[in-house]
DSSP file (Angstrom, degrees, kcal/mol; ACC not computed):
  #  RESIDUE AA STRUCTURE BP1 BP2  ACC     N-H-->O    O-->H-N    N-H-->O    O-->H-N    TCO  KAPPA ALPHA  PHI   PSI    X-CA   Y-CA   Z-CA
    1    1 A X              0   0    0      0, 0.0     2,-0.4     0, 0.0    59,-0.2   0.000 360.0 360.0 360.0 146.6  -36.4 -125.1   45.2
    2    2 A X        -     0   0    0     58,-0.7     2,-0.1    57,-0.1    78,-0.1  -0.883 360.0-169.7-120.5 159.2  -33.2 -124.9   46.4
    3    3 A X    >   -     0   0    0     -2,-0.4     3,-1.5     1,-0.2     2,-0.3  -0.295  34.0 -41.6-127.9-170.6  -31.3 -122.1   46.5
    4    4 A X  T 3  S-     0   0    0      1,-0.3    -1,-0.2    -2,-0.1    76,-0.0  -0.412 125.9  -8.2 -36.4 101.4  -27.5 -120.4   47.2
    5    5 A X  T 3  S+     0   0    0     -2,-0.3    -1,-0.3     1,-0.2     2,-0.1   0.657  96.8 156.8  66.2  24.8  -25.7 -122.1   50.0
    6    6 A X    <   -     0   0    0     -3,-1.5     2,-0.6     1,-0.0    -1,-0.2  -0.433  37.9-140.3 -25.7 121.9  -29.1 -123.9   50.6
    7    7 A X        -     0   0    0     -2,-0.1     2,-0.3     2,-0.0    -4,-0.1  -0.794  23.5-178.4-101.1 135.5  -28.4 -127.6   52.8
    8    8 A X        -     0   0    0     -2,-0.6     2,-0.3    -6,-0.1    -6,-0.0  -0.817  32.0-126.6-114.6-176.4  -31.0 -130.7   51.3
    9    9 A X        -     0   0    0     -2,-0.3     2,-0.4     2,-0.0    -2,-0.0  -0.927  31.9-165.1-124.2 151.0  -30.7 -133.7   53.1
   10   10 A X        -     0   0    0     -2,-0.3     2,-0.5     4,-0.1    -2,-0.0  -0.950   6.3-150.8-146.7 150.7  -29.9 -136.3   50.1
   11   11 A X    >   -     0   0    0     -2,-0.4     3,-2.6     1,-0.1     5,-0.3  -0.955  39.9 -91.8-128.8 136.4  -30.2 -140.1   50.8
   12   12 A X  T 3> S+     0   0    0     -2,-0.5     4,-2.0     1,-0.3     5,-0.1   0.614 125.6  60.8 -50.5 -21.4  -28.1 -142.2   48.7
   13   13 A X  H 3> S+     0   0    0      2,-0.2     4,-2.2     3,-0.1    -1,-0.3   0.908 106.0  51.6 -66.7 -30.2  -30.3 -143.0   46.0
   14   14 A X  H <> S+     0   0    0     -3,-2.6     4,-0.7     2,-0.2     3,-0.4   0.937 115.8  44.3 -33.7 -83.9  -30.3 -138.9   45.3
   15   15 A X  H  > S+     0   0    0      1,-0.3     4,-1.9    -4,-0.2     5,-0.3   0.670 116.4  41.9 -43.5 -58.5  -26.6 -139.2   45.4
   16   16 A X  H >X S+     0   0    0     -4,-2.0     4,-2.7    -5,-0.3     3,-1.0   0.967 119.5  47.9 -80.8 -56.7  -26.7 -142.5   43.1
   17   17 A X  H 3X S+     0   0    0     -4,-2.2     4,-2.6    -3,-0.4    -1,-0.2   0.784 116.9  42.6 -42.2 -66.0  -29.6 -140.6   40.8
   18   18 A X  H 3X S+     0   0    0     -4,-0.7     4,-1.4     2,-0.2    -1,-0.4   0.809 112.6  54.6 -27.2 -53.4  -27.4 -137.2   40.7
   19   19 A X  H <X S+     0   0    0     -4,-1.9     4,-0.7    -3,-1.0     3,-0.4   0.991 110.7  41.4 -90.5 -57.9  -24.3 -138.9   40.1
   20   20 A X  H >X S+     0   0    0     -4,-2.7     3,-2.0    -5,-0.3     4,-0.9   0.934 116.8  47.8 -60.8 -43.4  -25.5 -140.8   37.2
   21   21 A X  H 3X S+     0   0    0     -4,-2.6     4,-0.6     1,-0.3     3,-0.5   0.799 110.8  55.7 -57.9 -46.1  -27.4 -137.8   35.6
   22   22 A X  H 3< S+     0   0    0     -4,-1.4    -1,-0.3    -3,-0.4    -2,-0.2   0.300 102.0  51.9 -93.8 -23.7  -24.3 -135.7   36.2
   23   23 A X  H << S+     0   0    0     -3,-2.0    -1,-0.2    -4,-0.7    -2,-0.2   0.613 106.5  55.9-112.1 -16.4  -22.2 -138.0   34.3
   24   24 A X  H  < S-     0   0    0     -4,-0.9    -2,-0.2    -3,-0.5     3,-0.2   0.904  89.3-176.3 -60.4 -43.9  -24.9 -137.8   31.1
   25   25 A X    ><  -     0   0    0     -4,-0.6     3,-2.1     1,-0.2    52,-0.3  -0.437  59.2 -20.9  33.2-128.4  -24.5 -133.8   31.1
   26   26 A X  T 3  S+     0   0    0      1,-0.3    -1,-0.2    -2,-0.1    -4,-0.1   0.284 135.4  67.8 -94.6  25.4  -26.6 -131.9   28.8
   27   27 A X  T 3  S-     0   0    0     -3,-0.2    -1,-0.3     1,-0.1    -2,-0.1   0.766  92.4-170.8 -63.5 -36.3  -27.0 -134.9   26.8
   28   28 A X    <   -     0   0    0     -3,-2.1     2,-0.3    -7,-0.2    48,-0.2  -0.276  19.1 -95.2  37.8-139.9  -29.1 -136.2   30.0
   29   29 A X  E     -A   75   0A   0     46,-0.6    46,-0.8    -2,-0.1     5,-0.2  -0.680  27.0-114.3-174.8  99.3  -30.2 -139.7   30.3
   30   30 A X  E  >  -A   74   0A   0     -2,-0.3     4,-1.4    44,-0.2     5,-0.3  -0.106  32.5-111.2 -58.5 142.2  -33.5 -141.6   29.5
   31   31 A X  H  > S+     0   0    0     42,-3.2     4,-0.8     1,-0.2     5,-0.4   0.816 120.8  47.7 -64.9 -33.6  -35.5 -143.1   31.9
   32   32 A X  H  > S+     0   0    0     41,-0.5     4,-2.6     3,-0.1     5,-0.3   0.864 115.7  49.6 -52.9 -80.9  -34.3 -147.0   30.4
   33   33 A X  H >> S+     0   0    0      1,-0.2     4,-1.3     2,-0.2     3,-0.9   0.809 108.8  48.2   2.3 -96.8  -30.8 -145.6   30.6
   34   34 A X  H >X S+     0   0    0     -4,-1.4     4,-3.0     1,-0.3     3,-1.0   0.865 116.8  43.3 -41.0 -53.2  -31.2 -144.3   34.3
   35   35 A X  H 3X S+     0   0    0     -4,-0.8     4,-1.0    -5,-0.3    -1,-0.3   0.942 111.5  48.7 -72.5 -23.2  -32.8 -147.8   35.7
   36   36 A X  H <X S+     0   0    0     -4,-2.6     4,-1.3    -3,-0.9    -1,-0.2   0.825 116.5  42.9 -75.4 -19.2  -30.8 -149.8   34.1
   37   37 A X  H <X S+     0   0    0     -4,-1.3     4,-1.1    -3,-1.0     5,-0.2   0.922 122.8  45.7 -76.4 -49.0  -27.4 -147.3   35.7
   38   38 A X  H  X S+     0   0    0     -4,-3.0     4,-2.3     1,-0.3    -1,-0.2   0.650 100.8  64.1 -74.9 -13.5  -29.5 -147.4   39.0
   39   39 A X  H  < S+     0   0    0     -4,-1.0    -1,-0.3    -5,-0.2    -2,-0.2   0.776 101.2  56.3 -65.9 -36.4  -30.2 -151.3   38.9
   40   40 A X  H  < S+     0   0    0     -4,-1.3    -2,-0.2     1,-0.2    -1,-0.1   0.714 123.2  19.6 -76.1  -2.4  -26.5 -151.7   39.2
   41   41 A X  H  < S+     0   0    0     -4,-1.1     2,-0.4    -3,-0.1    -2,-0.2   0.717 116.4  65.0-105.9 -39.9  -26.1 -149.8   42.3
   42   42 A X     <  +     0   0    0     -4,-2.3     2,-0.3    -5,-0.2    -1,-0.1  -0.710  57.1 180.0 -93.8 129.8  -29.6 -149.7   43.8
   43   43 A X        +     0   0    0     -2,-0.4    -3,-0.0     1,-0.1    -4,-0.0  -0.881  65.0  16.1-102.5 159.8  -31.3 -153.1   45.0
   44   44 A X  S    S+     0   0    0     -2,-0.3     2,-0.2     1,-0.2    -1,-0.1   0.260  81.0 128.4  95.8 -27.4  -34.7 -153.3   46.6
   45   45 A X        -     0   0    0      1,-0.1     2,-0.5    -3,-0.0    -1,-0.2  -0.508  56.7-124.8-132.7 149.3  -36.2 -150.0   45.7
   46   46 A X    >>  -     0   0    0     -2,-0.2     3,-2.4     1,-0.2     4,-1.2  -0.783  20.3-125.7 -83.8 114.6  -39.9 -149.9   43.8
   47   47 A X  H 3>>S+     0   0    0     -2,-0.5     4,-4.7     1,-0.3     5,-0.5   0.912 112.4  61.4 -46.6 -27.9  -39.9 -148.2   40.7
   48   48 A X  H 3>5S+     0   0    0      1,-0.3     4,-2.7     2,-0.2    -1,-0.3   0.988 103.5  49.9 -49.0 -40.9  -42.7 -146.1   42.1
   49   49 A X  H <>5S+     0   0    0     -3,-2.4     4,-2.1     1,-0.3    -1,-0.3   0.903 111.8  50.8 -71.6 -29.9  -40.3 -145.0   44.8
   50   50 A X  H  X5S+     0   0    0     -4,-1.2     4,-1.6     1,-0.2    -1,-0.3   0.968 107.7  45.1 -85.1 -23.6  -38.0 -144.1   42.5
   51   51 A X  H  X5S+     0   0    0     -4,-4.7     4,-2.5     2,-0.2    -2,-0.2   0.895 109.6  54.9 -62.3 -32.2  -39.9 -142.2   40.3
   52   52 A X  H  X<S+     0   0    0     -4,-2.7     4,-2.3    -5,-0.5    -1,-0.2   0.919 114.4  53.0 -73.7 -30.6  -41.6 -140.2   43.5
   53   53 A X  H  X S+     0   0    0     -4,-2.1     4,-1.4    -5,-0.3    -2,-0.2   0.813 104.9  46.6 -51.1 -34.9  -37.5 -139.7   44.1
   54   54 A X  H  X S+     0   0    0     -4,-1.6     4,-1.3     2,-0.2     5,-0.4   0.945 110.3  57.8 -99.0 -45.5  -36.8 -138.5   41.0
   55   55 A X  H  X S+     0   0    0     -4,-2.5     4,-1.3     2,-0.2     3,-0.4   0.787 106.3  49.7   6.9 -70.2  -40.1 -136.0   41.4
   56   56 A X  H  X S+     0   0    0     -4,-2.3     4,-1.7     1,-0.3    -1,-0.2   0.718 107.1  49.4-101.5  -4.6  -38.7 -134.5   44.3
   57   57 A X  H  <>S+     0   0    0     -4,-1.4     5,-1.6    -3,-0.2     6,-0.5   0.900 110.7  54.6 -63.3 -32.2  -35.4 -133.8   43.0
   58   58 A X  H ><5S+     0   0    0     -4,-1.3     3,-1.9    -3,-0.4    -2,-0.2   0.789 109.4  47.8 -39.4 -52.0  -37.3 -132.2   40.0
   59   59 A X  H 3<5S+     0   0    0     -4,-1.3    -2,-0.2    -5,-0.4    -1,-0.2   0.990 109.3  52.9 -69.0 -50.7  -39.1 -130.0   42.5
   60   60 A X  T 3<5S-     0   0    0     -4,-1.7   -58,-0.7   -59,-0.2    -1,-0.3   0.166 112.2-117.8 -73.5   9.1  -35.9 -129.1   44.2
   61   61 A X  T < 5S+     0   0    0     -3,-1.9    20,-0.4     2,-0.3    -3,-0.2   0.775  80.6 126.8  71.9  26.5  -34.4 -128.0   40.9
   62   62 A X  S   <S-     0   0    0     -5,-1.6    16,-1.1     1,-0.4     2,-0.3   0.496  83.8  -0.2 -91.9 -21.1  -31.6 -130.8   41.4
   63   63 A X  S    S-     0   0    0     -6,-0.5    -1,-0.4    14,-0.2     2,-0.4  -0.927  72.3-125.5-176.6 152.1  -32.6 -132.0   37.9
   64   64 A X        -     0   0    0     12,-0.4    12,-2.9    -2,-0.3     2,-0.4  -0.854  20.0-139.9-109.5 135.4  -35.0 -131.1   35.0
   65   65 A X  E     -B   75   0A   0     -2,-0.4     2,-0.5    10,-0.2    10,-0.2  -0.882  12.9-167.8 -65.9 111.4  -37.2 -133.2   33.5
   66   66 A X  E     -B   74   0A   0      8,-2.5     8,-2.7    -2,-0.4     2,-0.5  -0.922  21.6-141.0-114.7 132.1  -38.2 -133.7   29.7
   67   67 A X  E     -     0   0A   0     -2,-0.5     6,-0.2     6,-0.2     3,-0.1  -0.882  17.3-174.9 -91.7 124.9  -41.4 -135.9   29.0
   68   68 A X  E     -     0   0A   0     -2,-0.5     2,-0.2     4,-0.5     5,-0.1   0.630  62.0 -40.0 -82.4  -8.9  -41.1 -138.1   26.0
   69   69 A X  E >  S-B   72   0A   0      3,-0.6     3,-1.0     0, 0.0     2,-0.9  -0.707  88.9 -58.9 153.8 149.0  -44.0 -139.6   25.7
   70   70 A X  T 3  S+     0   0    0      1,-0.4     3,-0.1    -2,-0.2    -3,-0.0   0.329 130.2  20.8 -81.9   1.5  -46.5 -140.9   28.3
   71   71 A X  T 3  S+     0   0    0     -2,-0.9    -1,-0.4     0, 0.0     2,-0.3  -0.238 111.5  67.5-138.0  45.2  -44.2 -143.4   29.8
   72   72 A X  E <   - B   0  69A   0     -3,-1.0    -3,-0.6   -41,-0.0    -4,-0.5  -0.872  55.1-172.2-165.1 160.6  -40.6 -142.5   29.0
   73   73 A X  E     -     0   0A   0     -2,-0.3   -42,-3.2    -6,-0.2   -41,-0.5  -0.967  23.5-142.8-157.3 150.5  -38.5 -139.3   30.4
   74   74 A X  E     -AB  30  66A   0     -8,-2.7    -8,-2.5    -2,-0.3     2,-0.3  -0.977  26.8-151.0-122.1 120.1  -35.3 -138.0   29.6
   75   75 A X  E     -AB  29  65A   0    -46,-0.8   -46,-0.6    -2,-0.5     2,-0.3  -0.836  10.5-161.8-117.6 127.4  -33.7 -136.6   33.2
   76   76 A X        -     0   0    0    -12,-2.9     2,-0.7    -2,-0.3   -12,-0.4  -0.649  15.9-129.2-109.8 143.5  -31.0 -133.4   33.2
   77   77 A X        -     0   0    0    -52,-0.3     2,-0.3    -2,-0.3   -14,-0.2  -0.910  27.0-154.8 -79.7 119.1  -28.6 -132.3   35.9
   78   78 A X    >>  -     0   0    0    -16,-1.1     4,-3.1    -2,-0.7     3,-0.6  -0.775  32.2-102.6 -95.4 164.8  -28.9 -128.7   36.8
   79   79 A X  T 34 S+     0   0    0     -2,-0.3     4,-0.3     2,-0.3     5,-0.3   0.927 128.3  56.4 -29.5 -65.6  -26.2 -126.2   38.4
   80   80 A X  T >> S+     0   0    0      1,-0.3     4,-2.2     2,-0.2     3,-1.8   0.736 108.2  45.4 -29.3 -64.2  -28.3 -126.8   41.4
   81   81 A X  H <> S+     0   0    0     -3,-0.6     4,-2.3   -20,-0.4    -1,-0.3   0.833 106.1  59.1 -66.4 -36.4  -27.7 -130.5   41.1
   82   82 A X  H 3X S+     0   0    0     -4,-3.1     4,-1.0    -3,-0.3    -1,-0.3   0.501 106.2  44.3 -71.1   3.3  -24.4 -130.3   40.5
   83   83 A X  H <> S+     0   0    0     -3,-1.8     4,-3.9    -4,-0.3     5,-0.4   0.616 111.2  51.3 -90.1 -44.4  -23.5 -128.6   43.6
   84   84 A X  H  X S+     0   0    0     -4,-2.2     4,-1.7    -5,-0.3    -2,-0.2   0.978 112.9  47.9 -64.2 -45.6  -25.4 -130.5   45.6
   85   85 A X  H >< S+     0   0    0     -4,-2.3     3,-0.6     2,-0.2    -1,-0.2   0.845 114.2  43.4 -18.4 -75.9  -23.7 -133.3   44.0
   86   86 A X  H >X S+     0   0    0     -4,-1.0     3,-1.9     1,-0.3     4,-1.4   0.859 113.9  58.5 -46.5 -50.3  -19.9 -131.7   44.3
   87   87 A X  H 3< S+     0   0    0     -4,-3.9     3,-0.4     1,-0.2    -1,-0.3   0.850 103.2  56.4 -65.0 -28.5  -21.2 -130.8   48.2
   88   88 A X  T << S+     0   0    0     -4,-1.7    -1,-0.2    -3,-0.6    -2,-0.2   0.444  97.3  51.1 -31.4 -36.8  -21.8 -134.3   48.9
   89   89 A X  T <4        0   0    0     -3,-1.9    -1,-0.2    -5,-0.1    -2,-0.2   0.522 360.0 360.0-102.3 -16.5  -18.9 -135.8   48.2
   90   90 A X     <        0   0    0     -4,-1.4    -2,-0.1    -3,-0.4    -3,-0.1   0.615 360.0 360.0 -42.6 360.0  -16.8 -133.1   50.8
């Protein structure tokens, strides 16, 4: 978890993941949504890898998760993430 003046190290799909999530706000942003936001930025990347990305931002309290149903998610920015976001771009 990360915490008050806490450093992560964030790799530009975090950034792209965050950034998009961030832009949902408490609406958040379903897992269709989010690949299709992250297909226009990301090339390359195996969903699996993104999903184990989107995991460990979930773990790190960088975003919340909602399960929709056994294949679908709806993905949240938290405070957390939205500093680390804001610190990102300094």
């Amino acid at each position: 978890m990360v915490g008050e003046g806490e450093t992560v190290n964030l790799s530009a799909i975090d950034i792209d993941i965050l950034s998009i999530a961030s832009k949902r706000g408490s609406a958040g942003i379903d897992k269709g949504e989010l690949l299709f936001e992250l297909g226009k930025v990301v090339k390359g990347i195996a969903y699996t890898d993104l999903v184990k990305r989107i995991n460990r931002l979930a773990s790190e309290n960088a975003i919340s998760i909602e399960e929709n149903g056994p294949d679908d998610f709806t993905v949240f920015i938290t405070e957390s993430g939205s500093r680390l976001i804001s610190d990102s771009v300094q």
